[in-house]
C-alpha positions as CSV (number, residue, x, y, z in Angstrom):
1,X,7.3,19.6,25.7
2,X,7.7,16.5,24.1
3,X,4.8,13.7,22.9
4,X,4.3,10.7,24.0
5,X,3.8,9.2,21.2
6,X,4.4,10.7,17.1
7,X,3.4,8.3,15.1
8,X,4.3,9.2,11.0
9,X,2.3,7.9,8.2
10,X,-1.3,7.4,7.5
11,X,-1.9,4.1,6.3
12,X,-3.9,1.4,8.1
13,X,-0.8,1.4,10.4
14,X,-0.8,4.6,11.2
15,X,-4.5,4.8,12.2
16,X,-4.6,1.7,14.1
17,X,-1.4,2.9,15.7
18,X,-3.6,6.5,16.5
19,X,-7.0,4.8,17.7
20,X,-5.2,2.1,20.1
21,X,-2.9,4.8,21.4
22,X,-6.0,7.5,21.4
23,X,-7.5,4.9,23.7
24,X,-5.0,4.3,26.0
25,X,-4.7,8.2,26.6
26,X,-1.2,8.6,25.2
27,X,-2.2,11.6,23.8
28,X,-1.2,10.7,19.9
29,X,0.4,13.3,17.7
30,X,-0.1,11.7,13.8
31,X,1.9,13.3,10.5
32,X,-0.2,12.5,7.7
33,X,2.5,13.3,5.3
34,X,1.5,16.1,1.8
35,X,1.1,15.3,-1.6
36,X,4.3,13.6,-2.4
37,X,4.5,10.3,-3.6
38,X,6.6,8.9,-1.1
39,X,3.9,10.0,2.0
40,X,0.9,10.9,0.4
41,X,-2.3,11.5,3.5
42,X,-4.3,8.4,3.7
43,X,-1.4,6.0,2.4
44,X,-1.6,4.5,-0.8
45,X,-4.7,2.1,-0.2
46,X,-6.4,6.0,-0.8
47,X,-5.1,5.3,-4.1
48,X,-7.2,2.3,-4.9
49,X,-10.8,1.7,-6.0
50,X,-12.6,-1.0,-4.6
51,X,-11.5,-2.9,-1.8
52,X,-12.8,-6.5,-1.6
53,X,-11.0,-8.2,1.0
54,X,-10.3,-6.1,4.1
55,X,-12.7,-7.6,7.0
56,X,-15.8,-6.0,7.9
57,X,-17.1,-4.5,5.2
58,X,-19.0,-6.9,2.8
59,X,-20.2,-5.6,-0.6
60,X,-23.4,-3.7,-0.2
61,X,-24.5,0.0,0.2
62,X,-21.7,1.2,2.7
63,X,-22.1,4.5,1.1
64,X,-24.5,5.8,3.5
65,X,-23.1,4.5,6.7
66,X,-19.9,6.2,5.1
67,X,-21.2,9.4,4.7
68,X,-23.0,9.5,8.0
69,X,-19.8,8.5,9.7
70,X,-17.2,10.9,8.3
71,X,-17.4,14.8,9.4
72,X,-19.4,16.5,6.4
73,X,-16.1,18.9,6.3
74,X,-14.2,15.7,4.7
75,X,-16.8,14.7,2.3
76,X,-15.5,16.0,-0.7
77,X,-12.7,13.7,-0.7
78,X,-15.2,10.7,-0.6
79,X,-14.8,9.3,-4.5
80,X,-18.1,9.0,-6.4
81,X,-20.1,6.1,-5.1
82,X,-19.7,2.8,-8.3
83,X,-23.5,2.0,-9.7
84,X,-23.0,-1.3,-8.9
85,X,-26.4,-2.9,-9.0
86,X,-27.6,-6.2,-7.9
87,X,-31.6,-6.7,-6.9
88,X,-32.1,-3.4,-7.3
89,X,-30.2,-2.3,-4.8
90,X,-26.4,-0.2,-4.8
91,X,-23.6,-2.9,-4.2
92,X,-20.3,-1.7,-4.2
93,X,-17.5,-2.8,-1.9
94,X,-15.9,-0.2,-0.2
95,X,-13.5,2.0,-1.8
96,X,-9.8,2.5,-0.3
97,X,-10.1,6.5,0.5
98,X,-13.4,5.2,2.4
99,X,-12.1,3.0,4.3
100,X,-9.4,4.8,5.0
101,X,-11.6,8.1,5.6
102,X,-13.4,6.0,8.2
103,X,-10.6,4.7,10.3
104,X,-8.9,9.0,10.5
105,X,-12.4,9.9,11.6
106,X,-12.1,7.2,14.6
107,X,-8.8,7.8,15.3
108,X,-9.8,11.5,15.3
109,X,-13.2,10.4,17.6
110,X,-10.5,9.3,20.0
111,X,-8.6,12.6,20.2
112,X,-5.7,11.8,17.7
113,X,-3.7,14.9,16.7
114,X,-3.7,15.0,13.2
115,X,-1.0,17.0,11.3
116,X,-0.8,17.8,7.8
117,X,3.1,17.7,7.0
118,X,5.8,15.5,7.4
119,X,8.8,14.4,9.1
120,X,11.5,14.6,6.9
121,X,14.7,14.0,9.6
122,X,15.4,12.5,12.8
123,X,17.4,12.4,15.2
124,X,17.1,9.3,17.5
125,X,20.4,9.3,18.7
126,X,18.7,10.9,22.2
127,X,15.4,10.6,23.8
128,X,13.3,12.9,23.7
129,X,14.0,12.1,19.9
130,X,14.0,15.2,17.7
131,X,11.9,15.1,14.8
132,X,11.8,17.8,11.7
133,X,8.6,18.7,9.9
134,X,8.5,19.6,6.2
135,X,7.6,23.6,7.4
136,X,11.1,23.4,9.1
137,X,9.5,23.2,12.8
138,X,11.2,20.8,15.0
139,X,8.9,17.8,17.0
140,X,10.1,16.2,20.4
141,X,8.9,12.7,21.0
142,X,9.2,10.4,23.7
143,X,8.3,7.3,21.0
144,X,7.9,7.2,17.6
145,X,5.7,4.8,15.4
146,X,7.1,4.3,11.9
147,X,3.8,3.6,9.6
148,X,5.1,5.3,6.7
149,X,4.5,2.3,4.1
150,X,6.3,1.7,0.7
151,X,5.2,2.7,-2.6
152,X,5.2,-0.1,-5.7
153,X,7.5,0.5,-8.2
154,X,6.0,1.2,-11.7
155,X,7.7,1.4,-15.1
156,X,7.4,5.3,-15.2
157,X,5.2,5.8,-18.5
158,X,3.2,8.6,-18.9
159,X,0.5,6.1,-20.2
160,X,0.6,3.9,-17.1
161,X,0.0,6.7,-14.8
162,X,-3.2,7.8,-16.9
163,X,-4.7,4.1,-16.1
164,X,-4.4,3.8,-13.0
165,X,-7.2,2.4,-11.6
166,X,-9.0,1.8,-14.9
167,X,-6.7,-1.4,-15.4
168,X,-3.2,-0.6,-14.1
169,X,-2.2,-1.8,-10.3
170,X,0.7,-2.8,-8.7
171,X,-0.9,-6.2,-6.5
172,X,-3.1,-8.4,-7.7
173,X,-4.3,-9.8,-4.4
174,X,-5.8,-6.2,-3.6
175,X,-7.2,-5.8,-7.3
176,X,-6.8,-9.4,-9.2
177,X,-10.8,-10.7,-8.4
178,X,-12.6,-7.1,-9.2
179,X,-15.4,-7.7,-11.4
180,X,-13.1,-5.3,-14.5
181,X,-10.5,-7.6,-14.6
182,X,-12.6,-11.1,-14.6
183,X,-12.7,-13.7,-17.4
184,X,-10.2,-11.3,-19.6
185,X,-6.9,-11.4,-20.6
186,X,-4.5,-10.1,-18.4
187,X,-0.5,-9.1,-18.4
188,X,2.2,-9.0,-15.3
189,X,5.2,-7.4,-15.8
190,X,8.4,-9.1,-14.0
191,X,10.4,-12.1,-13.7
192,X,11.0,-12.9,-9.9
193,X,8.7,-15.1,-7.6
194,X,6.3,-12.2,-6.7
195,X,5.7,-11.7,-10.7
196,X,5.1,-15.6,-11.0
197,X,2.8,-15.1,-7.7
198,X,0.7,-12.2,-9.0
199,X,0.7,-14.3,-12.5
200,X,-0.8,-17.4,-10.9
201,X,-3.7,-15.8,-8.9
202,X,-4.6,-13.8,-11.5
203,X,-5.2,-16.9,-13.3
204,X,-8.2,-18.0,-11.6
205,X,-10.2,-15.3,-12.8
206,X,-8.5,-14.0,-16.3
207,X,-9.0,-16.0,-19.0
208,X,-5.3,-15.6,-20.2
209,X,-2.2,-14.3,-17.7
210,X,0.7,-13.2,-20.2
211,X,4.2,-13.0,-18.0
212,X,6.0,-9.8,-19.7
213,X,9.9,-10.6,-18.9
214,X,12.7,-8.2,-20.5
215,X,15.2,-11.5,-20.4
216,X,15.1,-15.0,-21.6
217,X,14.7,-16.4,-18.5
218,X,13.0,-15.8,-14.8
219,X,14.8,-14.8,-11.9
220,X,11.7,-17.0,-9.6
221,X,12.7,-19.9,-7.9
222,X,12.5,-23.0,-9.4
223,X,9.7,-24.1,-8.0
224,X,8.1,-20.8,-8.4
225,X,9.0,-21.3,-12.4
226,X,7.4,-24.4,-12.5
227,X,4.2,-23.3,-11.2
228,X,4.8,-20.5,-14.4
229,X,5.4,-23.2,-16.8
230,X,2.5,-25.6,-15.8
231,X,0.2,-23.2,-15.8
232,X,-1.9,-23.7,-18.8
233,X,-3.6,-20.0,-18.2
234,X,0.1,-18.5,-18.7
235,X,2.3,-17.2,-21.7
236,X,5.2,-16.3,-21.0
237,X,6.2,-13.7,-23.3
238,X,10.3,-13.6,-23.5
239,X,12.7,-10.4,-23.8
240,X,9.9,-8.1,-23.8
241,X,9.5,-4.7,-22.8
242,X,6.2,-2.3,-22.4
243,X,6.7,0.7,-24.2
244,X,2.7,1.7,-23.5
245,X,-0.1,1.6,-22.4
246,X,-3.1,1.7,-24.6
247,X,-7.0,1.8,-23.1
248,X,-10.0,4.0,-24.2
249,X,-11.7,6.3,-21.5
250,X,-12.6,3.9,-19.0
251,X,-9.7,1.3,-18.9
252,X,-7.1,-0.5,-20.2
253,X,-7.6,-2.7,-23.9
254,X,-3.9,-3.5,-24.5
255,X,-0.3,-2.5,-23.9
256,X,2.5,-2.3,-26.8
257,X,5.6,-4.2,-26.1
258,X,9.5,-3.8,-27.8
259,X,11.5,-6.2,-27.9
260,X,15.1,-6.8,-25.9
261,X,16.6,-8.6,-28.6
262,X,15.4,-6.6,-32.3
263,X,12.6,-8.3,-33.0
264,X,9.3,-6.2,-33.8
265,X,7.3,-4.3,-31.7
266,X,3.8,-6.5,-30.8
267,X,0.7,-5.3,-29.2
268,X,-1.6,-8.0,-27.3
269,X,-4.8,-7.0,-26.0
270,X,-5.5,-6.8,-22.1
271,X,-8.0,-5.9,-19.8
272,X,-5.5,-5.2,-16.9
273,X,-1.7,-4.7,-16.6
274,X,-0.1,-5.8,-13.1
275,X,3.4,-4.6,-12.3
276,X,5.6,-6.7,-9.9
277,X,8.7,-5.1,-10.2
278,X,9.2,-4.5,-6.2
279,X,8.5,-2.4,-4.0
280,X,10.2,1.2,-2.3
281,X,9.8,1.0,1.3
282,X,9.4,4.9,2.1
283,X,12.3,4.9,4.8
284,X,15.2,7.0,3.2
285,X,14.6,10.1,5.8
286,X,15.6,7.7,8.7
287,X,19.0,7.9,7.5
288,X,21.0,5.0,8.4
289,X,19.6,5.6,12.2
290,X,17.5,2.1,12.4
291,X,18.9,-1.3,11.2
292,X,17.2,-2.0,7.9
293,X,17.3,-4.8,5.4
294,X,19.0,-5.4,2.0
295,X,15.9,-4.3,1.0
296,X,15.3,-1.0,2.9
297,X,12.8,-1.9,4.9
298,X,13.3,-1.4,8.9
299,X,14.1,-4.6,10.7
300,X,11.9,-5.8,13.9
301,X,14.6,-7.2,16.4
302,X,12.0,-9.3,18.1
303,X,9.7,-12.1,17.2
304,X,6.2,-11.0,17.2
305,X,7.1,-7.3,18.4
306,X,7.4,-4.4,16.9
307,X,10.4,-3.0,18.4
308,X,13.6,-1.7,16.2
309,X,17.3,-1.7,16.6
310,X,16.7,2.0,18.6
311,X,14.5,1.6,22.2
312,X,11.3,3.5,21.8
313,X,11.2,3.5,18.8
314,X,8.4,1.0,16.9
315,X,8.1,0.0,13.1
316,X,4.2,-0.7,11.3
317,X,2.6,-1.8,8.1
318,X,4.8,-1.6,4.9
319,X,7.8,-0.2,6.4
320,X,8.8,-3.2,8.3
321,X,6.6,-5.6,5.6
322,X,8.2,-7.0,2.6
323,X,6.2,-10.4,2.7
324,X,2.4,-9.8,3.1
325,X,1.7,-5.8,2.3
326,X,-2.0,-6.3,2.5
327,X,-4.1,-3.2,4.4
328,X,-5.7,-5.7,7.1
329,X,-1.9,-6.9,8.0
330,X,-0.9,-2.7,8.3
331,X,-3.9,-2.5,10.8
332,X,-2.8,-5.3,12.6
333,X,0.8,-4.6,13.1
334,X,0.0,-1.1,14.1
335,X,-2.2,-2.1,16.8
336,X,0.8,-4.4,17.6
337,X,3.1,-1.3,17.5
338,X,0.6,1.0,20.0
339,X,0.2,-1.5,22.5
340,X,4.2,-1.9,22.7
341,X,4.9,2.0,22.7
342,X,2.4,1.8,25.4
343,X,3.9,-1.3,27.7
344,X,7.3,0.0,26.8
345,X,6.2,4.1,27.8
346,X,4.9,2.7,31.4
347,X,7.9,1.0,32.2
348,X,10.1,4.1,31.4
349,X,8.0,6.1,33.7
């Protein structure tokens, strides 16, 4: 018998997706994806530390309420709580597998179906569309939400992956304000506008933004150059490569750069290194099936709706996102993509 609603990925897309369906008594059957990178449970905001800036959850001591919220059977994947301290008292903003702990047990409060594997072909050349899992089982659906998000592209260093969150992230509106990377030197790797973006708000709270670009000049805009060049805060360090990462247990003190052209290796000292290098929207498995962008991510055919080139079938978060990619926009956008695959559902029937 085939689902109302499948809805793959487990991002803030997917989960808003699952509680607004859940609600609306569709019945929701969510793939949380495995352990590879591409669809890893939870998304990648699981991935991060502290998160400062997602609405309704001010700095304080969430940890409780967390704990009290999420079943006790899912409290070993709760991180240790940060001994933040101010007055006394625990404050700590709340960390990204919290949050995102918190909005599976809602969508699970709701009666979402949650399945640990993932969808790794379609077919949505028919309704009900055909759907195979990772454990070679085949899933009929009668709509499909797409929250399967896109992964940041990173230089591939053995030492960048050790410092990951102890210095090394991938957006700097997510990470950029966090009391570890204030009032120190910082580095951002890339040359287009969203390294020159990621440069210029790190510079209101580093005390030094260097701009790592492996040619002698930017690929940004020239108004996004500008903004580069007038920058007091930023040094634009030309035909440069990093080679490594270097840190001591707890985070990042530096990275070692080569050179593009033969000149010397140099190592500067950092407290953070941002990459912004792109992203990988995680859509390969789809095949060609959906209209996607030069970019690979999946293309909304409407204004303001969620709806892709194939009827019944609905894009959220990151997949279809190659502008904001913030976790508060996923949540909105899969609320947007329920409530369609809801309308859109009736009016079949």
């Amino acid at each position: 018998m085939a689902h109302k609603v499948v809805i793959i990925g487990s991002g803030p897309a997917g989960w808003s997706a699952a509680i607004y369906a859940a609600r609306a008594n569709l019945s929701p059957v969510l793939f949380e994806g495995t352990i590879k990178p591409e669809m890893i449970p939870l998304g990648q905001l699981a991935m991060t530390t502290e998160v400062e800036n997602y609405a309704g959850f001010p700095s304080g001591n969430v940890r409780a309420f967390i704990e009290s919220a999420v079943n006790k059977d899912r409290h070993w994947n709760l991180p240790p709580a940060p001994d933040h301290k101010k007055d006394g008292q625990l404050h700590y903003a709340v960390q990204g597998t919290e949050l995102m702990e918190l909005m599976k047990q809602q969508a699970l409060n709701f009666g979402t179906e949650v399945i640990g594997d993932d969808i790794v072909k379609v077919d949505l050349s028919k309704r009900p569309f055909v759907l195979h899992r990772g454990n070679g089982e085949v899933v009929e659906a009668m709509s499909v939400i797409l929250a399967t998000g896109a992964r940041a592209n990173y230089l591939g260093l053995e030492s960048e992956n050790a410092y990951k969150n102890k210095g090394v992230s991938a957006c700097a509106v997510c990470d950029g304000a966090l009391p570890l990377f204030r009032n120190r030197p910082l580095a951002v790797v890339g040359g287009g506008d969203s390294a020159v973006e990621e440069a210029s708000y790190l510079a209101k709270f580093a005390s030094k933004v260097y701009l790592i670009v492996r040619r002698d000049e930017l690929r940004a805009s020239k108004i996004m150059a500008d903004r580069a060049f007038n920058n007091d805060k930023i040094e634009l360090l030309w035909n440069r490569e990093v080679v490594e990462v270097v840190g001591n247990e707890n985070q990042v003190t530096g990275v070692r750069l080569t050179s593009t052209v033969g000149e010397p290796e140099r190592e500067i000292e950092v407290g953070g290194l941002f990459l912004a290098i792109g992203h990988t929207p995680n859509t390969t498995f789809l095949d060609g099936q959906l209209e996607i962008n030069n970019k690979g991510y999946v293309v909304w055919t409407q204004p303001f709706r969620t709806f892709t080139s194939v009827e019944g079938v609905f894009a959220a978060g990151d997949a279809a996102d190659d502008y904001y990619r913030q976790a508060i926009t996923s949540a909105g956008t899969g609320c947007m993509a329920a409530l369609d695959a809801e309308r859109w559902l009736a009016d079949q029937e």
